[in-house]
Steps between C-alpha positions, in 0.01 A plus 500: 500500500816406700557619824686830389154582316582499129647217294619598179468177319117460603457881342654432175314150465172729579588791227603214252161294514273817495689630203547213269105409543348288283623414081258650253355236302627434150229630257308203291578434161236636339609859592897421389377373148248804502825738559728334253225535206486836645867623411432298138192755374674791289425792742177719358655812309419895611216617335451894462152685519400382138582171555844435316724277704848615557769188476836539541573495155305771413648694747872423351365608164367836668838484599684459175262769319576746750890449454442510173368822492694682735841381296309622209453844659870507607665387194265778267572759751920440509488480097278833490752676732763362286344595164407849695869582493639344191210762321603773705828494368402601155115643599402824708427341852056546476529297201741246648320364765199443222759331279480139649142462418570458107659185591255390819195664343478195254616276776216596709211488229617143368518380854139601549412306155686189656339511798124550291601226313580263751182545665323424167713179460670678179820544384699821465789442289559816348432680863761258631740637193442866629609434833808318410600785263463731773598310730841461263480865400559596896786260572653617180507851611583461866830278453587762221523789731683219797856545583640225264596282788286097476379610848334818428335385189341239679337692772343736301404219205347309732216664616284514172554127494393501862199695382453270214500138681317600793210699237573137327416300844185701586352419184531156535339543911234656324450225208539205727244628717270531216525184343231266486555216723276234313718534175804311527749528245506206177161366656183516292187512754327205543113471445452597177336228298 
């Protein structure tokens, strides 16, 4: 201390050595090599309570499926509202809003024999025709009762196609996912002798 009691420079030398304090040591090797193999290892996946993991990608084809349906349900729904009141133009209106489901009643029952047969590793080509021809049948009828302008026909002709590719891309969520993963395609398995 000076003689006017406090000297600023001793002070801020005192704050500066009690707060810089002594450098941490670098950590050894063994514990940097041990954290770089660390970040390496593919992180464990999320397992549920019976012990199937949950990996991203399963999670994006959740994901996908659930789009999938949900434009399904939208596209049938527009195209049965549309069909609705193209029959109630030449039906009584109880029998109208029944109407529809002579062209999404097959729809519905040769989706169901696609899906069945998809899960039994079959095919389902004559299911697959139903659904196009009904599929056809309702874009057919809704651009006939459109305004005749390009616009309007393609608003309400697209949502049976809607309905169609995304019925289309669920069926093939649900095929992939069933596929057996030993058999690769053009490969005979080995071992047989």
């Amino acid at each position: 201390m000076t003689s006017t009691g406090w000297d600023p420079d001793e002070e801020l030398a005192q704050m500066l050595s009690t707060a810089v304090g002594p450098e941490p040591a670098p950590p050894p090797l063994e514990d940097q090599h041990r954290q770089r193999s660390d970040h390496r290892r593919p992180r464990p996946a999320h397992t549920l309570d019976s012990g199937q993991q949950v990996t991203p990608v399963t999670v994006l084809v959740a994901t996908i499926a659930a789009c999938a349906v949900a434009m399904l349900g939208w596209s049938i729904a527009y195209s049965y509202n549309q069909l609705c009141t193209i029959a109630s133009m030449v039906l009584p209106s109880p029998l109208a809003q029944w109407w529809p489901l002579t062209v999404y009643g097959p729809w519905f029952v040769a989706a169901l024999s696609i899906l069945r047969a998809s899960l039994q590793h079959r095919t389902a080509r004559r299911s697959w025709g139903v659904i196009l021809v009904a599929s056809a049948t309702a874009v057919a009828l809704c651009i006939s009762n459109s305004a005749y302008s390009l616009l309007s026909m393609v608003i309400v002709g697209i949502p049976p196609i809607t309905a169609l590719v995304c019925f289309r891309e669920l069926v093939g969520q649900i095929s992939s996912k069933y596929r057996p993963r030993h058999a690769a395609p053009g490969k005979e398995p080995s071992g047989r002798g």
